[in-house]
MDTraj code that builds the backbone (N, CA, C; nanometers):
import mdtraj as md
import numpy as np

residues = "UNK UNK UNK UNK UNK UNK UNK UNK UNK UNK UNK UNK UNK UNK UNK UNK UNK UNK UNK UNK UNK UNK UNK UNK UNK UNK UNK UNK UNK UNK UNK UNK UNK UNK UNK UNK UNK UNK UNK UNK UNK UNK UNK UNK UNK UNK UNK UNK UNK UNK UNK UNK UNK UNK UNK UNK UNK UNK UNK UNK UNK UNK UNK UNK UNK UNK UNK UNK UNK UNK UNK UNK UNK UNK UNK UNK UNK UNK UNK UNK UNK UNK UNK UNK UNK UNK UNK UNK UNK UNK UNK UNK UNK UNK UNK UNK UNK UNK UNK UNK UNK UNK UNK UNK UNK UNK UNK UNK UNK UNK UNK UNK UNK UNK UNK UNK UNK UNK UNK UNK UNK UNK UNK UNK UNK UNK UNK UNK UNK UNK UNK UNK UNK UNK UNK UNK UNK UNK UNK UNK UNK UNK UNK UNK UNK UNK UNK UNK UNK UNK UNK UNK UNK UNK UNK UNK UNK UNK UNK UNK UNK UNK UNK UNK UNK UNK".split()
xyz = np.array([
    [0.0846, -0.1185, 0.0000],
    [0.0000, 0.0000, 0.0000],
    [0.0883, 0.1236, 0.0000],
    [0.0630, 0.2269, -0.0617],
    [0.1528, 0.3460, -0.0543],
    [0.0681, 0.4425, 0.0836],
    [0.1838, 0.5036, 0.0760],
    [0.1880, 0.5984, 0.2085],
    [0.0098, 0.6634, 0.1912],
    [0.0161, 0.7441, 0.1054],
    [-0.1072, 0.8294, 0.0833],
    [-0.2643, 0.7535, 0.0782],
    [-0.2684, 0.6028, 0.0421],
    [-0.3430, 0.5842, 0.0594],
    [-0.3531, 0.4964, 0.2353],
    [-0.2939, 0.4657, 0.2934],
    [-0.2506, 0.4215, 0.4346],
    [-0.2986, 0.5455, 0.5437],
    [-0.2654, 0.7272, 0.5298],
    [-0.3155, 0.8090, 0.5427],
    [-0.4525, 0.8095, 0.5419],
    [-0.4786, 0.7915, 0.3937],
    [-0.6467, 0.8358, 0.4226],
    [-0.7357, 0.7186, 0.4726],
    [-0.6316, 0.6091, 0.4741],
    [-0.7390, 0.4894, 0.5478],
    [-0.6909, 0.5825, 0.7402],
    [-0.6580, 0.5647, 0.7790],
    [-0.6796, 0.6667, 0.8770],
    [-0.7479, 0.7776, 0.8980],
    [-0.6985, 0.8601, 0.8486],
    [-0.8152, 0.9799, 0.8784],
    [-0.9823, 0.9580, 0.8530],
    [-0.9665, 0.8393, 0.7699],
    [-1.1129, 0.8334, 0.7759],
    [-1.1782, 0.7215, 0.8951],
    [-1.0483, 0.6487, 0.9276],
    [-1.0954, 0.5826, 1.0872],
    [-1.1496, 0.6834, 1.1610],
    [-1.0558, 0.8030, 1.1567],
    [-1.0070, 0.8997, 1.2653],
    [-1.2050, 1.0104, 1.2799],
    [-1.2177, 1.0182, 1.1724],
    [-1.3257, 1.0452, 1.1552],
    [-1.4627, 1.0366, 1.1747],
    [-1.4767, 0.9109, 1.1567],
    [-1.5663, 0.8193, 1.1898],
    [-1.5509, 0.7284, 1.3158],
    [-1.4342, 0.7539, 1.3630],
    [-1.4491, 0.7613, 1.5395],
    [-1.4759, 0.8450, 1.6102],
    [-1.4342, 0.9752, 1.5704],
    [-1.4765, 1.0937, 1.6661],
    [-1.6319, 1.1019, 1.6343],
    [-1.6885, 1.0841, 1.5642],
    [-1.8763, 1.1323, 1.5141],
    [-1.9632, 1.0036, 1.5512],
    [-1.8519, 0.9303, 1.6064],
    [-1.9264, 0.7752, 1.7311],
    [-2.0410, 0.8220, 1.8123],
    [-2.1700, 0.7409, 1.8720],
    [-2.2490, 0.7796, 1.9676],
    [-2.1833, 0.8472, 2.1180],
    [-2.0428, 0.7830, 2.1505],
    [-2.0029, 0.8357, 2.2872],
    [-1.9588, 0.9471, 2.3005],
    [-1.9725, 1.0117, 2.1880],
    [-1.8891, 1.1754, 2.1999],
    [-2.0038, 1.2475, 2.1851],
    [-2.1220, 1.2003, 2.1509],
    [-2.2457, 1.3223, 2.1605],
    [-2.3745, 1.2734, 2.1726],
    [-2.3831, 1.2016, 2.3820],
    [-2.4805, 1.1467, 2.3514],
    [-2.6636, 1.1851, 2.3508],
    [-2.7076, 1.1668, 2.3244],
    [-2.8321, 1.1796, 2.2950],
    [-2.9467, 1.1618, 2.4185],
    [-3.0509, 1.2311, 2.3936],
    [-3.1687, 1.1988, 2.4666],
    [-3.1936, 1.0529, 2.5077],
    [-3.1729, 0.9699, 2.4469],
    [-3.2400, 0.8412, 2.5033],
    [-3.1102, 0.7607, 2.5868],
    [-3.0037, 0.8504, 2.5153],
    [-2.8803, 0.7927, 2.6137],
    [-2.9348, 0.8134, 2.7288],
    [-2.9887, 0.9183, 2.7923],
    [-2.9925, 0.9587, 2.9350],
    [-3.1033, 0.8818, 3.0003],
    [-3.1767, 0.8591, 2.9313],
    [-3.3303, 0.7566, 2.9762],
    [-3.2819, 0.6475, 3.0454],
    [-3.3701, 0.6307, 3.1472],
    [-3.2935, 0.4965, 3.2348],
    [-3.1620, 0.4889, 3.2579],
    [-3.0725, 0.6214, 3.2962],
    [-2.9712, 0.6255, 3.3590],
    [-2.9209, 0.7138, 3.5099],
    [-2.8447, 0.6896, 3.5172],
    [-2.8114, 0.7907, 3.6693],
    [-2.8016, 0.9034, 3.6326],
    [-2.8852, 0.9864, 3.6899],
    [-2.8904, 1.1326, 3.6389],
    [-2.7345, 1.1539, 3.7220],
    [-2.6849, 1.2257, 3.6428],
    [-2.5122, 1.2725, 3.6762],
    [-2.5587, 1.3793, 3.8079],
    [-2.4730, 1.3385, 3.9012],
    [-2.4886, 1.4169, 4.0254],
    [-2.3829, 1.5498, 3.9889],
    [-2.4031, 1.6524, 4.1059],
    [-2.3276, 1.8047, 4.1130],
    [-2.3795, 1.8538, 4.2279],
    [-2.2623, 1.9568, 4.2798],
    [-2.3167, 2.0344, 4.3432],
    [-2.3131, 2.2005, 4.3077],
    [-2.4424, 2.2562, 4.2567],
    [-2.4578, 2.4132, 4.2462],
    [-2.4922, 2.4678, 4.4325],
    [-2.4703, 2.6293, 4.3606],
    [-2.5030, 2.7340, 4.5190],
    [-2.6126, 2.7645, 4.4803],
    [-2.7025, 2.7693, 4.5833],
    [-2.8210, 2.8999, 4.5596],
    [-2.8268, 3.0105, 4.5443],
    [-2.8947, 3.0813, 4.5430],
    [-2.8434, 3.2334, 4.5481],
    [-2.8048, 3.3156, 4.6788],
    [-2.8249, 3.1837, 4.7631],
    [-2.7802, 3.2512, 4.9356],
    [-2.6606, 3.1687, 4.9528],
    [-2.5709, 3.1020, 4.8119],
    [-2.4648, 3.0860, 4.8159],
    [-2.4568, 2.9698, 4.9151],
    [-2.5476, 2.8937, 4.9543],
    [-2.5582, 2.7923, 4.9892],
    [-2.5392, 2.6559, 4.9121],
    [-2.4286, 2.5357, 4.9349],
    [-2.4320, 2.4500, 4.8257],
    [-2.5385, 2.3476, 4.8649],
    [-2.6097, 2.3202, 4.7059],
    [-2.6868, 2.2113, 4.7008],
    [-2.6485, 2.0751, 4.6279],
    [-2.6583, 2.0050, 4.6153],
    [-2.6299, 1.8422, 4.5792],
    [-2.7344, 1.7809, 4.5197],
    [-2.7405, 1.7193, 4.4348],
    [-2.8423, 1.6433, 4.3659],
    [-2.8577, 1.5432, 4.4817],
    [-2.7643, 1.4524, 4.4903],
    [-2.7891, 1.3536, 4.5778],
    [-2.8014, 1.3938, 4.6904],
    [-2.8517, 1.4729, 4.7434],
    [-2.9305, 1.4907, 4.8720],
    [-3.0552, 1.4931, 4.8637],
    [-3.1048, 1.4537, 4.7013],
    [-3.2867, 1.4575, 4.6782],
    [-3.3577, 1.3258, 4.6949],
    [-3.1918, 1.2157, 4.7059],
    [-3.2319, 1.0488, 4.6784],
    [-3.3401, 1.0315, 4.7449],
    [-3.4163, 0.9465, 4.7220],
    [-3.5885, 0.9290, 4.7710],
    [-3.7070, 0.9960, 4.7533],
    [-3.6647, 1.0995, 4.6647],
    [-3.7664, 1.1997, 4.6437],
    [-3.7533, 1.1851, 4.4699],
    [-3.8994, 1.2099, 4.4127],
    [-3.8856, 1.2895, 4.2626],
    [-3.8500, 1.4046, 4.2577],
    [-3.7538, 1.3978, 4.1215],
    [-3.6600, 1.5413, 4.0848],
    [-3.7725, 1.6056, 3.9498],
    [-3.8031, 1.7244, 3.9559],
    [-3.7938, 1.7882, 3.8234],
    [-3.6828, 1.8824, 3.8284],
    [-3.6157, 1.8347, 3.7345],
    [-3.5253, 1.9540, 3.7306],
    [-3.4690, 2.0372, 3.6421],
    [-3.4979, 2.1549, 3.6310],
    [-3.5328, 2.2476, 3.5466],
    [-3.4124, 2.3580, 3.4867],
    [-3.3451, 2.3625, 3.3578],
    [-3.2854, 2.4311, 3.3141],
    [-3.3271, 2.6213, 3.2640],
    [-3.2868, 2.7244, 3.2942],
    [-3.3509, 2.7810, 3.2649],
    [-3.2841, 2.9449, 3.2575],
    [-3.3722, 3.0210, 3.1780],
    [-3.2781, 3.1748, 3.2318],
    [-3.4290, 3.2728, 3.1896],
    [-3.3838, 3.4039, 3.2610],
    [-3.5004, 3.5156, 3.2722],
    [-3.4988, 3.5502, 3.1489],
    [-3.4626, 3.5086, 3.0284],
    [-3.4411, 3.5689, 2.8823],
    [-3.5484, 3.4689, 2.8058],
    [-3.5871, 3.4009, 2.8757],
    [-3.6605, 3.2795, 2.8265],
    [-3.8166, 3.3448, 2.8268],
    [-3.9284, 3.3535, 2.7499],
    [-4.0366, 3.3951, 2.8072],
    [-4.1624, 3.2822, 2.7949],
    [-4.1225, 3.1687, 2.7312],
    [-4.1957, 3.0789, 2.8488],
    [-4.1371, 3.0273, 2.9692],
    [-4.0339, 3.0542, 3.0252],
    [-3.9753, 2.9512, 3.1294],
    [-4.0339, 3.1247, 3.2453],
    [-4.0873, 3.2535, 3.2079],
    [-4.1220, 3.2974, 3.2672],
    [-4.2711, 3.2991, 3.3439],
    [-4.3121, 3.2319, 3.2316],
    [-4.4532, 3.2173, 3.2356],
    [-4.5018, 3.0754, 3.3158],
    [-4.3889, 2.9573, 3.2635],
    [-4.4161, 2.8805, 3.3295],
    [-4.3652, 2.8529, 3.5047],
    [-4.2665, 2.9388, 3.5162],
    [-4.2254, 2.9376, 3.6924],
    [-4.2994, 2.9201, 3.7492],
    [-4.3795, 3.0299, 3.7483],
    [-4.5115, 2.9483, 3.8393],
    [-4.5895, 2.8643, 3.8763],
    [-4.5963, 2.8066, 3.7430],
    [-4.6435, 2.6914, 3.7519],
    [-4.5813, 2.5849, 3.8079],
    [-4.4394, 2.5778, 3.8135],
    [-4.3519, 2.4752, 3.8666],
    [-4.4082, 2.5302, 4.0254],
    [-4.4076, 2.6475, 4.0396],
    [-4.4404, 2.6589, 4.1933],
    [-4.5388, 2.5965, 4.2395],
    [-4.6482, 2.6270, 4.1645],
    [-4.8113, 2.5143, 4.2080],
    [-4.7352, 2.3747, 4.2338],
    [-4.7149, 2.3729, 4.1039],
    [-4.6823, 2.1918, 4.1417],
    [-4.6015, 2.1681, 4.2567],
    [-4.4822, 2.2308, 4.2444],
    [-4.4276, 2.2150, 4.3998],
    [-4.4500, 2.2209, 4.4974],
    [-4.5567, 2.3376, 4.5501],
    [-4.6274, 2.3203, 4.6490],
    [-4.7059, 2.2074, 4.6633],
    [-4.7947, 2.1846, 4.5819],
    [-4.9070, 2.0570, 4.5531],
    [-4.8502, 1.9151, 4.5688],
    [-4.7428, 1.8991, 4.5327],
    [-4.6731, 1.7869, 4.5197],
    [-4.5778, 1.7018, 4.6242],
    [-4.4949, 1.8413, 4.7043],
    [-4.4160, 1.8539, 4.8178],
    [-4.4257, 1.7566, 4.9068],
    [-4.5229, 1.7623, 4.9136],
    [-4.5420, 1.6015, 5.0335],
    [-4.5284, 1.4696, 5.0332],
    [-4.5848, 1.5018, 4.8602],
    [-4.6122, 1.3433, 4.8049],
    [-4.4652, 1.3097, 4.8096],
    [-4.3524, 1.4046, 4.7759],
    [-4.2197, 1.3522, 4.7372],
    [-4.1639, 1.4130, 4.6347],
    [-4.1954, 1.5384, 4.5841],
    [-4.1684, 1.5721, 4.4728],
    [-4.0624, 1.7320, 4.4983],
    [-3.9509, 1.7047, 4.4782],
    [-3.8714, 1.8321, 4.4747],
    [-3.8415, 1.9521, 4.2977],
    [-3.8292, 2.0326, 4.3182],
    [-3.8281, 2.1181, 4.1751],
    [-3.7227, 2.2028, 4.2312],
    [-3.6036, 2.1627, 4.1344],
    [-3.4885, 2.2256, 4.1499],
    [-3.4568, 2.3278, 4.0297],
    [-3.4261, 2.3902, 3.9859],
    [-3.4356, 2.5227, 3.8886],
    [-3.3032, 2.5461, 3.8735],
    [-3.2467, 2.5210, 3.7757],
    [-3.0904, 2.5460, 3.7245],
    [-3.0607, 2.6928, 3.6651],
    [-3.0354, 2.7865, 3.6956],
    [-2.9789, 2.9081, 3.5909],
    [-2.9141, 2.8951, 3.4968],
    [-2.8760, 2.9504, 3.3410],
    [-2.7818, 2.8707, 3.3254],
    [-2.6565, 2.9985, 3.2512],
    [-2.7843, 3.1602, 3.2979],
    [-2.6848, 3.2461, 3.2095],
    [-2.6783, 3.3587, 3.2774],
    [-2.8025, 3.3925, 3.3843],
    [-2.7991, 3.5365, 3.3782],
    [-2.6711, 3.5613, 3.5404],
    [-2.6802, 3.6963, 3.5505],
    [-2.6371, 3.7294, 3.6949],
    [-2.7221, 3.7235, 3.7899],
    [-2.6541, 3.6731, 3.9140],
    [-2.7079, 3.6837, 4.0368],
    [-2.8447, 3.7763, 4.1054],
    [-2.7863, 3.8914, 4.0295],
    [-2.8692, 4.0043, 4.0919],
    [-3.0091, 4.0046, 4.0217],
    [-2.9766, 3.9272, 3.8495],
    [-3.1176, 3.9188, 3.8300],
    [-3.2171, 3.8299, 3.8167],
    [-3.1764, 3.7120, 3.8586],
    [-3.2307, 3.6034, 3.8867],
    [-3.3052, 3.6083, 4.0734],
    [-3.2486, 3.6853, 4.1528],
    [-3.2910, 3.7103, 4.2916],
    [-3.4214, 3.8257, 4.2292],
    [-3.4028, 3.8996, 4.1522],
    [-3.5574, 3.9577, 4.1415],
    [-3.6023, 3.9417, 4.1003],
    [-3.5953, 3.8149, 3.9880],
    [-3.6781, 3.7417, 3.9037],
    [-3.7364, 3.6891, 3.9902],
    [-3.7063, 3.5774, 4.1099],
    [-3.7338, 3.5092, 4.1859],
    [-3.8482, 3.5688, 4.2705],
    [-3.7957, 3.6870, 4.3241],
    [-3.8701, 3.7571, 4.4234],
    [-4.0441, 3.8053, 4.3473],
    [-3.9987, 3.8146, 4.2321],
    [-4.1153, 3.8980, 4.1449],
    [-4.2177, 3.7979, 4.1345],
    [-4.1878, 3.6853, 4.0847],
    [-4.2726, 3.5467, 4.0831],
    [-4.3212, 3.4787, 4.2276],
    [-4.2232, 3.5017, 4.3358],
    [-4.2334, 3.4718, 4.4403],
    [-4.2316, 3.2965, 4.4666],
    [-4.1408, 3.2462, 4.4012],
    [-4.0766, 3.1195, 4.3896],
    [-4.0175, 3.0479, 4.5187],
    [-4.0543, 2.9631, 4.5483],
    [-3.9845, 2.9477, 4.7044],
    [-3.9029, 2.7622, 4.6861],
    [-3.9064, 2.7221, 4.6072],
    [-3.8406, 2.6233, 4.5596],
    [-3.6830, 2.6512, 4.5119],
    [-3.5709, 2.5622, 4.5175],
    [-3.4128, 2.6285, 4.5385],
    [-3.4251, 2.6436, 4.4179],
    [-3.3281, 2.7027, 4.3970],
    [-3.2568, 2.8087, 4.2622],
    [-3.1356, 2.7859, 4.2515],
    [-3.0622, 2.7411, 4.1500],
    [-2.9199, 2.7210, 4.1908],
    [-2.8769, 2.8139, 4.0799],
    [-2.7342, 2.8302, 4.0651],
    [-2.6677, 2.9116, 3.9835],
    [-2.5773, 2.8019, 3.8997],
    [-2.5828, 2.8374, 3.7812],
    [-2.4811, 2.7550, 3.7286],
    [-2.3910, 2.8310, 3.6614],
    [-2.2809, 2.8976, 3.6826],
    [-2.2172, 3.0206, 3.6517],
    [-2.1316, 2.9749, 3.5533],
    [-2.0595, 2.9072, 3.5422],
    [-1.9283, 2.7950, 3.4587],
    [-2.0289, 2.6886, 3.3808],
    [-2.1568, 2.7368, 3.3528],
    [-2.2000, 2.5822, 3.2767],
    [-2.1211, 2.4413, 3.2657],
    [-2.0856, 2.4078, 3.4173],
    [-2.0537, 2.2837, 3.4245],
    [-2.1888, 2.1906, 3.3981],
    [-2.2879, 2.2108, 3.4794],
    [-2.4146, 2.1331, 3.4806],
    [-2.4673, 2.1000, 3.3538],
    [-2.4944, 2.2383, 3.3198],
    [-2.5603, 2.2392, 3.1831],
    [-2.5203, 2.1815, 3.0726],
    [-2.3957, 2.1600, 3.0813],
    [-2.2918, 2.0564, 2.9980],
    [-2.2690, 1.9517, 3.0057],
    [-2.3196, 1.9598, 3.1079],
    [-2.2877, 1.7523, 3.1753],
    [-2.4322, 1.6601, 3.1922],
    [-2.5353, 1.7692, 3.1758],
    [-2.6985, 1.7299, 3.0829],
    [-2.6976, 1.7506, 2.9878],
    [-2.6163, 1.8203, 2.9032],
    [-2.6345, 1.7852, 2.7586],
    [-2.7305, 1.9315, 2.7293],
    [-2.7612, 2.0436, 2.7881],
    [-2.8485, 2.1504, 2.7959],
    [-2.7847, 2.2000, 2.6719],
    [-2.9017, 2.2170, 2.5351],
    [-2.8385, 2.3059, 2.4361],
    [-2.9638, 2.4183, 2.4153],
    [-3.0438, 2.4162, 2.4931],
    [-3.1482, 2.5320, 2.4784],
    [-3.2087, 2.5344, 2.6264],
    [-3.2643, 2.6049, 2.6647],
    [-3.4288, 2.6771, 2.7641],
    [-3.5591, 2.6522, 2.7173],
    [-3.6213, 2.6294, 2.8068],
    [-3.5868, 2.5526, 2.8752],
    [-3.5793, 2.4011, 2.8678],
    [-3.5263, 2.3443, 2.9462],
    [-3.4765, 2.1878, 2.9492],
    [-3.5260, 2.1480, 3.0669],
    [-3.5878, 2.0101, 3.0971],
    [-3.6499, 1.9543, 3.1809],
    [-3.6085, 1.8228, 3.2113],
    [-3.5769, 1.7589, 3.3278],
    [-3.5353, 1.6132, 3.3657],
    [-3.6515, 1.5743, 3.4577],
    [-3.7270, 1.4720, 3.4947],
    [-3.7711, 1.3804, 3.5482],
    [-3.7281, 1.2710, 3.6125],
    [-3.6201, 1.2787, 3.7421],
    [-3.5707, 1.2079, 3.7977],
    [-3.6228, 1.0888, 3.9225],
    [-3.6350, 1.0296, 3.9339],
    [-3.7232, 0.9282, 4.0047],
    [-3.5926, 0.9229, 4.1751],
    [-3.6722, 0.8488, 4.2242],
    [-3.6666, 0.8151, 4.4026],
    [-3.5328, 0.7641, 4.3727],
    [-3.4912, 0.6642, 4.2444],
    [-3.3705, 0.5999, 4.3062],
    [-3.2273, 0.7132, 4.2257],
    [-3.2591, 0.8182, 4.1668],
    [-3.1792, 0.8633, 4.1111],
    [-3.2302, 0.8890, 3.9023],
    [-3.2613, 0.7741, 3.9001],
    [-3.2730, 0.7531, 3.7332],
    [-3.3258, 0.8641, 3.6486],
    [-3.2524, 0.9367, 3.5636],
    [-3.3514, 1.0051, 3.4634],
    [-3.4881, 0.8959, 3.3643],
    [-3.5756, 0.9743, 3.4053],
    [-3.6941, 0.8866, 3.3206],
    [-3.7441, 0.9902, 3.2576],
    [-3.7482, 1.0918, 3.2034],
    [-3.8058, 1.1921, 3.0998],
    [-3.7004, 1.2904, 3.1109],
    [-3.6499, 1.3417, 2.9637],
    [-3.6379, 1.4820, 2.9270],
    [-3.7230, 1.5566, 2.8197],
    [-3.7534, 1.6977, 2.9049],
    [-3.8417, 1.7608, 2.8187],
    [-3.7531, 1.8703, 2.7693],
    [-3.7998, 1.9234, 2.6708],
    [-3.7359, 2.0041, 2.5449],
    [-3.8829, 2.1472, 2.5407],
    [-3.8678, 2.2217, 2.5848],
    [-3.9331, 2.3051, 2.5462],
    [-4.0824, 2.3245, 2.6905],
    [-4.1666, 2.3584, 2.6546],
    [-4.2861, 2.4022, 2.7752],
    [-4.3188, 2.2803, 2.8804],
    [-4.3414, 2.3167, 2.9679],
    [-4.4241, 2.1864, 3.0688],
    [-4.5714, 2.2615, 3.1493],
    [-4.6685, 2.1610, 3.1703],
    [-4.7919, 2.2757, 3.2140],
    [-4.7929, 2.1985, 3.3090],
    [-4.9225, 2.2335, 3.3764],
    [-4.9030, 2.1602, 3.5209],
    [-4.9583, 2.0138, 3.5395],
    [-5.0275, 2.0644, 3.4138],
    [-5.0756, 1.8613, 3.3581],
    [-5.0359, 1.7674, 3.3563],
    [-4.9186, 1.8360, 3.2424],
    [-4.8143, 1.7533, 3.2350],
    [-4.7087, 1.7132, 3.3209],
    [-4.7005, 1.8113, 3.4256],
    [-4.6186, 1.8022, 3.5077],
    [-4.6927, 1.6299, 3.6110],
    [-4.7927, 1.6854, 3.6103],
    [-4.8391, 1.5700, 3.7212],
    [-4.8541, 1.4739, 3.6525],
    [-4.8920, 1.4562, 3.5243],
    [-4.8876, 1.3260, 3.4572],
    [-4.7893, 1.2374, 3.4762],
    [-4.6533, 1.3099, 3.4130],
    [-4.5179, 1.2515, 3.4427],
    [-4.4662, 1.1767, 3.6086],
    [-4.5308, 1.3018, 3.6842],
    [-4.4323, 1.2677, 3.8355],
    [-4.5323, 1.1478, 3.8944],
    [-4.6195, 1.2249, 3.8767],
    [-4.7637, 1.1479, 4.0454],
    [-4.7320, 0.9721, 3.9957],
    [-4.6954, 0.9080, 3.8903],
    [-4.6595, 0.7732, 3.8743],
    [-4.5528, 0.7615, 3.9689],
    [-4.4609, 0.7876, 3.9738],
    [-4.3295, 0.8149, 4.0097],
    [-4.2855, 0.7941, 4.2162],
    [-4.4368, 0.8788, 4.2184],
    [-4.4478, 0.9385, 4.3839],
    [-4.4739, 0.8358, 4.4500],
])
top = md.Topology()
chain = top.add_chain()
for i, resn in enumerate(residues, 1):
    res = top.add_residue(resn, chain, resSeq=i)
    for name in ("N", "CA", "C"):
        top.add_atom(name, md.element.get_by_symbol(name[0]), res)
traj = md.Trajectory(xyz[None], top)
């Protein structure tokens, strides 16, 4: 074989290894897996942990004040959270762009009482795979992602998904 063609039998290994499923995985990759643990701050700079939710349902919510359904729908995550709270259901709310200062009066304005974390370094948001707002996980009692949502959630839907779960 000559050199040049020995080359391009490589680069085209090289190629068609990097554009493999493990370098960009997908939605259903995450289905029925361990939702990847972290720990974000709140905005009282308090750290939170995923795995401190074990036993409880997660929604957990990607999101920023630039978004204007993820404005519309906050609240609604609040109903449900309240409504749900007992049964077992936590709603954790990821930031994923703005500053501090305006996510605390976003918060305050809606009057949101469910944690808020900051994700300042989009570590999180990168390590879910977050390529838009909002983004939604459905995490169950033992850890497992069992739904990602892509776009709106109502409160329907919200309970459709979890109240199995609870």
């Amino acid at each position: 074989m000559n050199v040049r063609f020995q080359l391009s039998l490589i680069l085209t290994f090289l190629l068609f290894s990097a554009c493999g499923e493990k370098t960009r995985p997908d939605k259903e990759n995450q289905l029925g897996q361990a939702a990847p643990s972290f720990t974000l701050k709140d905005l009282n700079n308090t750290p939170f942990s995923l795995s401190n939710f074990k036993g409880k349902v997660v929604l957990l919510r990607f999101w920023s004040t630039r978004c204007e359904s993820c404005k519309v729908e906050m609240p609604k995550l609040e109903t449900s959270y309240r409504t749900l709270l007992s049964s077992g259901l936590m709603v954790i709310a990821v930031n994923v762009e703005d500053p501090r200062e305006r996510v605390v009066e976003f918060v305050k304005e809606l009057g949101l009482t469910y944690p808020i974390l900051m994700d300042d370094k989009k570590e999180v948001t990168k390590l879910y795979q977050v390529y838009g707002v909002p983004t939604s996980f459905i995490i169950d009692r033992e850890g497992i992602v069992r739904e990602r949502i892509f776009g709106d959630l109502t409160e329907e839907a919200i309970e459709k998904m979890v109240k199995p779960l609870l």
